[in-house]
PyMOL Python script that loads the backbone (N, CA, C, O; Angstrom):
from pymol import cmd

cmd.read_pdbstr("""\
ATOM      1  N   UNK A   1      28.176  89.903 112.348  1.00  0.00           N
ATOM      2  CA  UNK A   1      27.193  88.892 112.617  1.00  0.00           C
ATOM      3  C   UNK A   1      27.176  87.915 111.445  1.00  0.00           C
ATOM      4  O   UNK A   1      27.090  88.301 110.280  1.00  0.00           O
ATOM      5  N   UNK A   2      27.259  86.673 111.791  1.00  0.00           N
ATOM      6  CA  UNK A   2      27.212  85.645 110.967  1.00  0.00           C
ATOM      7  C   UNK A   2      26.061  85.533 109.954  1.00  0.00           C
ATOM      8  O   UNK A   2      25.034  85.883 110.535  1.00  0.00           O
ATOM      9  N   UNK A   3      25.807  85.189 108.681  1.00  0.00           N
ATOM     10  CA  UNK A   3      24.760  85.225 108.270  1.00  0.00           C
ATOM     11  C   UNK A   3      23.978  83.646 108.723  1.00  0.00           C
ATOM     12  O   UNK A   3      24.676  82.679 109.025  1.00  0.00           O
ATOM     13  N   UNK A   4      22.188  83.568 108.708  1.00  0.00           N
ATOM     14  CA  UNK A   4      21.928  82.452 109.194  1.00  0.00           C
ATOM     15  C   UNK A   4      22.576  81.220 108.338  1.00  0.00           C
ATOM     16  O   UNK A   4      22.640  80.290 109.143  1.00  0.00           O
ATOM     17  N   UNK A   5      22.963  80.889 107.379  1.00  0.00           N
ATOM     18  CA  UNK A   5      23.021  80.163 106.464  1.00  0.00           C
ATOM     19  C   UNK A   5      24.925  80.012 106.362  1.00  0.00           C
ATOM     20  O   UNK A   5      25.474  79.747 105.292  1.00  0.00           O
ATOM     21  N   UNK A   6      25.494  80.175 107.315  1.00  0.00           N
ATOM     22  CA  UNK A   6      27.011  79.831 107.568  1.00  0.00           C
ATOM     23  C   UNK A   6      27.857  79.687 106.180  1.00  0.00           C
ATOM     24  O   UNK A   6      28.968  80.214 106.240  1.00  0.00           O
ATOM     25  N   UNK A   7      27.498  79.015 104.840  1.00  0.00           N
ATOM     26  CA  UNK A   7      28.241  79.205 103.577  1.00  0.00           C
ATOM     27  C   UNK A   7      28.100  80.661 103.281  1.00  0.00           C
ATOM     28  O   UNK A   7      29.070  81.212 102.760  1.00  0.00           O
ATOM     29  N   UNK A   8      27.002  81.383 103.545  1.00  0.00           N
ATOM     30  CA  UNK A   8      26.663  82.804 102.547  1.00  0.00           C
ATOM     31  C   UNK A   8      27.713  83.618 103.384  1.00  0.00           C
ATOM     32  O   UNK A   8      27.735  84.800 103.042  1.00  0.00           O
ATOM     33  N   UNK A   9      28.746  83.242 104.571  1.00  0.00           N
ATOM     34  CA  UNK A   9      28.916  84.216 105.083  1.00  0.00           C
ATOM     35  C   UNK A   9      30.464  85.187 104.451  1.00  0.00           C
ATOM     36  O   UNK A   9      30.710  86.351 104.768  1.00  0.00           O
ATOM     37  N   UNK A  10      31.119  84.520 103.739  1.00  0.00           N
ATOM     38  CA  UNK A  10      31.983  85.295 102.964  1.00  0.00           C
ATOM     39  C   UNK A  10      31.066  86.431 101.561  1.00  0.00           C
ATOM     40  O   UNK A  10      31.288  87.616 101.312  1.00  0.00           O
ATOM     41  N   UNK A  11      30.278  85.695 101.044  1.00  0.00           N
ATOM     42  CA  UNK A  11      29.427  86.204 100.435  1.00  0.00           C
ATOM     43  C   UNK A  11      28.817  87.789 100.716  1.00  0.00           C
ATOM     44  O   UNK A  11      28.779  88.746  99.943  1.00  0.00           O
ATOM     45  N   UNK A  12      28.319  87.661 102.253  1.00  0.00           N
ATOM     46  CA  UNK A  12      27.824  88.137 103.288  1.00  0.00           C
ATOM     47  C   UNK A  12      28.428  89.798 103.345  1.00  0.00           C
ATOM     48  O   UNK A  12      27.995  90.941 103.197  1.00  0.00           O
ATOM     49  N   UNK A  13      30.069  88.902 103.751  1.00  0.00           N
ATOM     50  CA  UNK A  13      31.061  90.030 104.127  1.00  0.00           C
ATOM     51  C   UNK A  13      31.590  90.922 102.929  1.00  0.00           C
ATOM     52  O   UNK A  13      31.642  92.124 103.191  1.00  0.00           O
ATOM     53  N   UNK A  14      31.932  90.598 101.847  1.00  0.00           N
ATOM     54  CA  UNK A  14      32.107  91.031 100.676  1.00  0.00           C
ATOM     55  C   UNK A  14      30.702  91.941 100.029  1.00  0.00           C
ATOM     56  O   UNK A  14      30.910  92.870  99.249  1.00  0.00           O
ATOM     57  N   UNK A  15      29.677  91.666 100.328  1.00  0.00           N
ATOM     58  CA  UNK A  15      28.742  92.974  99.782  1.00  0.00           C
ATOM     59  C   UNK A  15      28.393  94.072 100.925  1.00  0.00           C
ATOM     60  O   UNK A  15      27.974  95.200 100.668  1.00  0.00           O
ATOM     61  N   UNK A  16      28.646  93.532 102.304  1.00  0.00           N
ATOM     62  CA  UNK A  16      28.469  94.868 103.399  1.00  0.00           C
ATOM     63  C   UNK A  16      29.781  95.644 103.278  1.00  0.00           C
ATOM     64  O   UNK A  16      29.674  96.861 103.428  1.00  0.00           O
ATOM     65  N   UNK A  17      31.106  95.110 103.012  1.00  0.00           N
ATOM     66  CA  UNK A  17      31.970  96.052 102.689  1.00  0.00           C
ATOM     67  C   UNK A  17      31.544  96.733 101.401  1.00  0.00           C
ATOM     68  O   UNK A  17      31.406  97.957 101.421  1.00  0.00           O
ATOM     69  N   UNK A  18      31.327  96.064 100.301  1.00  0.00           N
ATOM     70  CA  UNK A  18      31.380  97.192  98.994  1.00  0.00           C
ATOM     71  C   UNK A  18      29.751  98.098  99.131  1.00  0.00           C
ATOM     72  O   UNK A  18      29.552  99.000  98.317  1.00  0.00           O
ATOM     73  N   UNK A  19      28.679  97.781 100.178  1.00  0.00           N
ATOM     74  CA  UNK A  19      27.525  98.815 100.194  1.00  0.00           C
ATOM     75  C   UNK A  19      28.164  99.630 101.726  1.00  0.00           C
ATOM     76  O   UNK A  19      27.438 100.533 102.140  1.00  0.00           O
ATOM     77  N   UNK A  20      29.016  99.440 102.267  1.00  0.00           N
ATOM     78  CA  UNK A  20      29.562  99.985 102.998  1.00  0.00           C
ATOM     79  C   UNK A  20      30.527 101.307 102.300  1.00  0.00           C
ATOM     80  O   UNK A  20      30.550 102.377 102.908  1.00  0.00           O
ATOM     81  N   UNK A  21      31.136 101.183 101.281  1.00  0.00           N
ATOM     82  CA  UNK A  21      32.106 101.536 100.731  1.00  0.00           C
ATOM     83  C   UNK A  21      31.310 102.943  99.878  1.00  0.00           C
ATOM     84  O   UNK A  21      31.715 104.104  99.822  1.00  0.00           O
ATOM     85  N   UNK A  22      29.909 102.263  99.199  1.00  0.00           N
ATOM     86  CA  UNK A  22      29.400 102.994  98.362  1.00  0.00           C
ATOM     87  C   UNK A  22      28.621 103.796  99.595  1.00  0.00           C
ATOM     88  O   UNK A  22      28.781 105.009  99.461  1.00  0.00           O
ATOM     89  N   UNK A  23      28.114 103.575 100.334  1.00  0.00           N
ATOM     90  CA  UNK A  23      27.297 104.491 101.077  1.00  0.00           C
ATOM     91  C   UNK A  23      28.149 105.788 100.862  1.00  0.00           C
ATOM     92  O   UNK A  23      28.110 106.740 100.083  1.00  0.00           O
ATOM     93  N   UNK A  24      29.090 105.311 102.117  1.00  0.00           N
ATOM     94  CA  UNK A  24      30.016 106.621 102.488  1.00  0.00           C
ATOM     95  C   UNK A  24      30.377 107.781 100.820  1.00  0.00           C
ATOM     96  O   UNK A  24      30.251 108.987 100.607  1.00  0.00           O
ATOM     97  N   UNK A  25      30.806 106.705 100.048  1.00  0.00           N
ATOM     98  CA  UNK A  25      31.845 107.149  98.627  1.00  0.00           C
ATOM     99  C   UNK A  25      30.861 107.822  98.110  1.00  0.00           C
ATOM    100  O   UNK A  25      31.219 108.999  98.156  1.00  0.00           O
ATOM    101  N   UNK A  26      29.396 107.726  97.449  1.00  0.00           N
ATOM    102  CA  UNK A  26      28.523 107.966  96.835  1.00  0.00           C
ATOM    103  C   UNK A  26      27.449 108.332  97.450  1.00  0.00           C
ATOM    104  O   UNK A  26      27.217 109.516  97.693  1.00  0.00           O
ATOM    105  N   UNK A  27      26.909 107.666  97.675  1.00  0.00           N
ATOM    106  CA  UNK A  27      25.181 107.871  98.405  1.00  0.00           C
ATOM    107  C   UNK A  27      25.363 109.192  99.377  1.00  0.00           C
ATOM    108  O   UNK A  27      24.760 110.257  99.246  1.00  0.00           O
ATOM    109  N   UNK A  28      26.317 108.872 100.357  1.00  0.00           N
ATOM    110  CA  UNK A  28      26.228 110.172 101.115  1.00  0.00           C
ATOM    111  C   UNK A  28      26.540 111.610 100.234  1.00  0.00           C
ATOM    112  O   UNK A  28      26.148 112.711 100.623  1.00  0.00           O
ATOM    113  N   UNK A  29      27.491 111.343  98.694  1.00  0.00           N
ATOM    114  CA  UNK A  29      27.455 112.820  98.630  1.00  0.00           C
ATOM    115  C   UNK A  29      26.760 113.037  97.525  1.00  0.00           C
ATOM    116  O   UNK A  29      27.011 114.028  96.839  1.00  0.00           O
ATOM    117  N   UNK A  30      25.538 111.932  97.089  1.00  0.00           N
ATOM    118  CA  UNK A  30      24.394 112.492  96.239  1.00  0.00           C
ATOM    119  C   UNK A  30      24.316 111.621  95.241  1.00  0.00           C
ATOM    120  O   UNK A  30      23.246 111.619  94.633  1.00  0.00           O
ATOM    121  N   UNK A  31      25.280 110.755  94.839  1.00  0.00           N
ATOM    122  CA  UNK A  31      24.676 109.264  93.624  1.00  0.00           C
ATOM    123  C   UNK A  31      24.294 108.488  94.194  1.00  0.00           C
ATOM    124  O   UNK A  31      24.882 107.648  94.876  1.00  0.00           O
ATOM    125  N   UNK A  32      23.142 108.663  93.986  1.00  0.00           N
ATOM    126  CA  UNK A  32      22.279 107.493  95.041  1.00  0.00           C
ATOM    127  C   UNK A  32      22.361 106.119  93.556  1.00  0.00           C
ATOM    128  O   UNK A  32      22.180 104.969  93.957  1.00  0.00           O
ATOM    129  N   UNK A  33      22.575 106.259  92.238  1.00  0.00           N
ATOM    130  CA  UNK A  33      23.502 105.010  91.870  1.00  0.00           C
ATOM    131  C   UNK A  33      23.877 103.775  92.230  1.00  0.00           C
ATOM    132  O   UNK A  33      24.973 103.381  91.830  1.00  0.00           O
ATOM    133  N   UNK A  34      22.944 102.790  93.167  1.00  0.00           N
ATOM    134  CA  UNK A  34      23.089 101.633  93.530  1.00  0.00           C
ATOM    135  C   UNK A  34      23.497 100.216  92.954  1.00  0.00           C
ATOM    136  O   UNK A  34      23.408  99.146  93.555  1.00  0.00           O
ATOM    137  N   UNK A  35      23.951 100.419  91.699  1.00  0.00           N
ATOM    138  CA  UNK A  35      24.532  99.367  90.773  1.00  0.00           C
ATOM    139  C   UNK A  35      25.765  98.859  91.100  1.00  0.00           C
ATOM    140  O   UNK A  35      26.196  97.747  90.795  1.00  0.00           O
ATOM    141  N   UNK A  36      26.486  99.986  91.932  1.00  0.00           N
ATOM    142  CA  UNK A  36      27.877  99.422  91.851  1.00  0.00           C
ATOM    143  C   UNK A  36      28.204  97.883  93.013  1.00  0.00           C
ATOM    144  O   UNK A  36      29.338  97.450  93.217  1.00  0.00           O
ATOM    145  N   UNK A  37      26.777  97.219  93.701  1.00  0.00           N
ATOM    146  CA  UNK A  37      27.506  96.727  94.623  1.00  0.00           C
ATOM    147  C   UNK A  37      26.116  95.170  94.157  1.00  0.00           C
ATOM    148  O   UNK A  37      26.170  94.097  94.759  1.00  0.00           O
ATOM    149  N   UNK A  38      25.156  95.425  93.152  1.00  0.00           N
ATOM    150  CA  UNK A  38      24.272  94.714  92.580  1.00  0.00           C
ATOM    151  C   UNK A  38      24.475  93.204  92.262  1.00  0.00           C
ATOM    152  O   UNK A  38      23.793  92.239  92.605  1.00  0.00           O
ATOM    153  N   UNK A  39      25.553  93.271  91.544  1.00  0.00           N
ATOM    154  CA  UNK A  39      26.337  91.849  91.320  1.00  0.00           C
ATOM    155  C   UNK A  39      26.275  91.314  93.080  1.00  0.00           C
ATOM    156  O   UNK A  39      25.724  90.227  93.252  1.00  0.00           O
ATOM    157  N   UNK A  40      26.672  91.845  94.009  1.00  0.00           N
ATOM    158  CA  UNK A  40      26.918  91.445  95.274  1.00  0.00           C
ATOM    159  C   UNK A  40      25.764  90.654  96.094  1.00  0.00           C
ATOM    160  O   UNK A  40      25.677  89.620  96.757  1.00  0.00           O
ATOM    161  N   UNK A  41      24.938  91.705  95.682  1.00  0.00           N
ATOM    162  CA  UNK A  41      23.416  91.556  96.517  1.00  0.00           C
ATOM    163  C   UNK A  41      23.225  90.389  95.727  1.00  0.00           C
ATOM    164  O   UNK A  41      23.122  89.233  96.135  1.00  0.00           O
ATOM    165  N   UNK A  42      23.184  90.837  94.457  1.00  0.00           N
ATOM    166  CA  UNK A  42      22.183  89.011  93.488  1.00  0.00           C
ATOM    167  C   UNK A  42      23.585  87.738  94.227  1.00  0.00           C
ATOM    168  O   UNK A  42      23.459  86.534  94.002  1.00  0.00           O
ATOM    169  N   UNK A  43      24.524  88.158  94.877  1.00  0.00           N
ATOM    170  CA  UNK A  43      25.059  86.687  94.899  1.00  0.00           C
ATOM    171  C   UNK A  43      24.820  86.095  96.284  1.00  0.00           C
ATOM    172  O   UNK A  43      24.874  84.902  96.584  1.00  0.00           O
ATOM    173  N   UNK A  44      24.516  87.247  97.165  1.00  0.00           N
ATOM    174  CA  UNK A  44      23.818  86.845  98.728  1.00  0.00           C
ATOM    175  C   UNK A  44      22.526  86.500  98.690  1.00  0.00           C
ATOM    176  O   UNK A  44      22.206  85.489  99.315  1.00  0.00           O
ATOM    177  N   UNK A  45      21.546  87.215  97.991  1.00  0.00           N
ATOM    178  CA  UNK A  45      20.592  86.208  97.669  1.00  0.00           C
ATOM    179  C   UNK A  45      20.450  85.107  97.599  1.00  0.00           C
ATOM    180  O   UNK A  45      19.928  84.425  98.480  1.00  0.00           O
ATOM    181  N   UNK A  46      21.017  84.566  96.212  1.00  0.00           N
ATOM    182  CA  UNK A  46      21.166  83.822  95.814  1.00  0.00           C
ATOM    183  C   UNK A  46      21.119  82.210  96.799  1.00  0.00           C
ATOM    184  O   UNK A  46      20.353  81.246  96.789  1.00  0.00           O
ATOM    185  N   UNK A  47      22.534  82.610  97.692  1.00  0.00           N
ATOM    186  CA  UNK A  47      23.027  82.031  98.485  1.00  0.00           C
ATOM    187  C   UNK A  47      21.627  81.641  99.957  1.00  0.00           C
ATOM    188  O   UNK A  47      21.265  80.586 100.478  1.00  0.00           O
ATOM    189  N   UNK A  48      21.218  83.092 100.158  1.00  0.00           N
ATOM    190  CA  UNK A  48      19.952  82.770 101.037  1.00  0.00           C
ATOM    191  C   UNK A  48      19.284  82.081 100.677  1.00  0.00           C
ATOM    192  O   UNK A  48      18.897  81.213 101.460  1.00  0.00           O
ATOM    193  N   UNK A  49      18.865  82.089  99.520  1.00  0.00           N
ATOM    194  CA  UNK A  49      17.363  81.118  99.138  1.00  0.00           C
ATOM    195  C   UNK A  49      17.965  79.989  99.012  1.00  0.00           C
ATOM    196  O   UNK A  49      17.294  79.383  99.848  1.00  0.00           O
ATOM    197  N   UNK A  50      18.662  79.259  98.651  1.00  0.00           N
ATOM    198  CA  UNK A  50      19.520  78.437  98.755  1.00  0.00           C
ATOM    199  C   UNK A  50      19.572  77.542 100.462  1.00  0.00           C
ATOM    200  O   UNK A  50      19.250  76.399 100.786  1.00  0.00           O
ATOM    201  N   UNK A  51      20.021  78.472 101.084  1.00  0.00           N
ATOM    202  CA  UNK A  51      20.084  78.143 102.591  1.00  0.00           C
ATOM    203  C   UNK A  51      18.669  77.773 102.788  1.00  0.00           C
ATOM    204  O   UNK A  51      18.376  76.595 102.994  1.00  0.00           O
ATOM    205  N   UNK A  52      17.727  78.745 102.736  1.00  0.00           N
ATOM    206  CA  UNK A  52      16.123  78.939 102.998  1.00  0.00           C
ATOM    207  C   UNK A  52      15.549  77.409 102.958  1.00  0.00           C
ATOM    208  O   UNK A  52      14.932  76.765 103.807  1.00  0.00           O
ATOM    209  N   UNK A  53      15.981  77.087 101.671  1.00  0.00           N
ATOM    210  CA  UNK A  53      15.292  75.804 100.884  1.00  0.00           C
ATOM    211  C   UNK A  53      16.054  74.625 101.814  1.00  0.00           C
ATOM    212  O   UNK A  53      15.278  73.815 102.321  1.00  0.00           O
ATOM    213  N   UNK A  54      17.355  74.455 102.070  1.00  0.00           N
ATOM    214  CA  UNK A  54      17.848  73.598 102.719  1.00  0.00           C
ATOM    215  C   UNK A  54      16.940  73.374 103.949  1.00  0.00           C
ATOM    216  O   UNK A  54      16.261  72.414 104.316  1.00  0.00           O
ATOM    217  N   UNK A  55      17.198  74.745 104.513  1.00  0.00           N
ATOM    218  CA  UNK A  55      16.090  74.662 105.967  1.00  0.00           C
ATOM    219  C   UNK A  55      14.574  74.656 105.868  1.00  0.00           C
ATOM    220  O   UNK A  55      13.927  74.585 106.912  1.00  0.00           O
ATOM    221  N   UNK A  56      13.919  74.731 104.623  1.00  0.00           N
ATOM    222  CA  UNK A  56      12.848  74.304 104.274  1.00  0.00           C
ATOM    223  C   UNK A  56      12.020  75.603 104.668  1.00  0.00           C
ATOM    224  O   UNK A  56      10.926  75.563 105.230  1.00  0.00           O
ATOM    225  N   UNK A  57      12.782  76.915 104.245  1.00  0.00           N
ATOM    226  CA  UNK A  57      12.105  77.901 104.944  1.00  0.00           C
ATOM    227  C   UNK A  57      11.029  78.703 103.651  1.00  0.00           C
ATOM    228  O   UNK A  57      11.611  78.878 102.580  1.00  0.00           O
ATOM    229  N   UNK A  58      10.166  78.977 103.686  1.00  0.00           N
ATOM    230  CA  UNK A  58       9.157  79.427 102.210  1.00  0.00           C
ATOM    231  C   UNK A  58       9.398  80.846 102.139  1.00  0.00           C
ATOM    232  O   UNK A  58       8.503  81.398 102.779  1.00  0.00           O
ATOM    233  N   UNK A  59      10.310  81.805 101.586  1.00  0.00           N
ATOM    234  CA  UNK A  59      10.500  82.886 101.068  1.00  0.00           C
ATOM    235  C   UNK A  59       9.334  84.032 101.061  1.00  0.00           C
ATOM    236  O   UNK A  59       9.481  85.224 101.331  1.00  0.00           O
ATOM    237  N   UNK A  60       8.349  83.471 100.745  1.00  0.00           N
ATOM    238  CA  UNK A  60       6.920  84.035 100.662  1.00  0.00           C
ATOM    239  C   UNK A  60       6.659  84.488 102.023  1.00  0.00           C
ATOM    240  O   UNK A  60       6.269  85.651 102.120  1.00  0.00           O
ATOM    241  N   UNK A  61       6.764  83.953 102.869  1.00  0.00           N
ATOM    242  CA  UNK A  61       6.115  83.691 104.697  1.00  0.00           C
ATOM    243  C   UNK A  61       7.348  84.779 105.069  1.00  0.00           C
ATOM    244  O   UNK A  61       7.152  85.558 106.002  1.00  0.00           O
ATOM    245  N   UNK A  62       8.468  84.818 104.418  1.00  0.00           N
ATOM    246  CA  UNK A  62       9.345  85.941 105.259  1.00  0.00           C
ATOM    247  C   UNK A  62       9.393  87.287 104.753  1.00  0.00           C
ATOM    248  O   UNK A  62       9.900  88.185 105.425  1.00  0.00           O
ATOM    249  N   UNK A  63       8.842  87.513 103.482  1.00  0.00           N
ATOM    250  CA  UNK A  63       8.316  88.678 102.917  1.00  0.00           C
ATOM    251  C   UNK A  63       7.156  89.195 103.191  1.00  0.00           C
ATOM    252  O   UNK A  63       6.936  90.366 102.884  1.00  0.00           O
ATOM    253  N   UNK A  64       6.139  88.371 103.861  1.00  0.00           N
ATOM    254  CA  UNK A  64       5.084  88.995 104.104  1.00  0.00           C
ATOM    255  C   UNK A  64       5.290  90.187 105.365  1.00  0.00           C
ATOM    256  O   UNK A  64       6.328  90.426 105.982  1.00  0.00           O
ATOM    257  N   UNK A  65       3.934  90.842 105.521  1.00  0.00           N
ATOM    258  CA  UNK A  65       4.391  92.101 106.094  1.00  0.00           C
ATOM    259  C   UNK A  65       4.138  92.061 108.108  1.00  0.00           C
ATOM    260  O   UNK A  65       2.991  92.319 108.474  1.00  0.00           O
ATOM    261  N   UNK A  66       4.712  91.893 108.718  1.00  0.00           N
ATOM    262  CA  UNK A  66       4.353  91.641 110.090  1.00  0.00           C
ATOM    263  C   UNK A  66       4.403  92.567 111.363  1.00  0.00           C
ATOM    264  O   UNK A  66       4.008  92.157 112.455  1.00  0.00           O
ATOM    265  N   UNK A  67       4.973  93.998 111.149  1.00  0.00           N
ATOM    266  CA  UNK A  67       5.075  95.064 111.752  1.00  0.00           C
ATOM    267  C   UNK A  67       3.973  95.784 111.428  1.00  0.00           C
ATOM    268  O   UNK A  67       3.731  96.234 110.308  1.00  0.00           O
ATOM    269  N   UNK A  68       3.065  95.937 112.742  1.00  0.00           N
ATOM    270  CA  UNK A  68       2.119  96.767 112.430  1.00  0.00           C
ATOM    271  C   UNK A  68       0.525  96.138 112.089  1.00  0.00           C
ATOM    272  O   UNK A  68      -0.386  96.958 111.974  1.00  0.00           O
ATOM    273  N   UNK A  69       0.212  94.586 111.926  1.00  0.00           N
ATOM    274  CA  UNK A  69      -0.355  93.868 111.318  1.00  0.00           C
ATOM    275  C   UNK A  69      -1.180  92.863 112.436  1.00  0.00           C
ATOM    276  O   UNK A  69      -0.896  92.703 113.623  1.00  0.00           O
ATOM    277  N   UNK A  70      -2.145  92.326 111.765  1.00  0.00           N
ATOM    278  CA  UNK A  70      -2.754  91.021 113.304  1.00  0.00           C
ATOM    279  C   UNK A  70      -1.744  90.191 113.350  1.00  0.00           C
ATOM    280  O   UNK A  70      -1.623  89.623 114.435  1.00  0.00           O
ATOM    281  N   UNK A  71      -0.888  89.896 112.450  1.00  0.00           N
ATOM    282  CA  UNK A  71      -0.106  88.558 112.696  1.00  0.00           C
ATOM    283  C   UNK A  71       0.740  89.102 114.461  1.00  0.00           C
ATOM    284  O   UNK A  71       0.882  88.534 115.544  1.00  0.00           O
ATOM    285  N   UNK A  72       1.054  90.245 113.996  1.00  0.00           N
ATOM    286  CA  UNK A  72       2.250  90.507 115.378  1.00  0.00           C
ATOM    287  C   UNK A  72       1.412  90.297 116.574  1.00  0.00           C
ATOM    288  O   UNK A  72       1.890  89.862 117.622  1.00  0.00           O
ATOM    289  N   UNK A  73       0.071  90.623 116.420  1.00  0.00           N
ATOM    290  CA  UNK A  73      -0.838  90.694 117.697  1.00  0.00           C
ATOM    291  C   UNK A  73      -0.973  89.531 118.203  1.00  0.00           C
ATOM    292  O   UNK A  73      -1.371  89.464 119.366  1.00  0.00           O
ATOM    293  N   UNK A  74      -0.669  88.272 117.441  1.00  0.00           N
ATOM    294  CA  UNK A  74      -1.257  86.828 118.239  1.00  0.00           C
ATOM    295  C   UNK A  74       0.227  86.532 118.701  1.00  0.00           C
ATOM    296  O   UNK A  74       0.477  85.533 119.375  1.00  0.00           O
TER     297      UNK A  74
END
""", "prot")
cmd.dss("prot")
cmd.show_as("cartoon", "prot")
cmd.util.cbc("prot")
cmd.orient("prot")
């Protein structure tokens, strides 16, 4: 799946393979050790908020919590 923001999407693909890689390699057999793929995540970020701001989207409003909450009810 494409990421929304069409530049992040090499970005994208390059940290679901290496947290792909570490799941299986590590996490599943007990280093839960999440550093190795960190550099990755801070560069998809990065790239999102980036996109976000282009599309004028407020970061804040998509972190808030909406499962479970009145917002979902209206």
């Amino acid at each position: 799946m494409d990421s929304f923001h069409l530049p992040c999407n090499k970005i994208k693909d390059e940290y679901q393979k290496c947290f792909s890689s570490w799941f299986t390699e590590c996490y599943m057999k007990g280093d839960y050790d999440d550093k190795r793929c960190a550099k990755k995540f801070e560069e998809y970020q990065k790239c999102l908020r980036e996109g976000m701001q282009i599309h004028e989207l407020d970061i804040e409003d998509v972190l808030k919590p909406y499962l479970g909450t009145e917002r979902m009810k209206k």
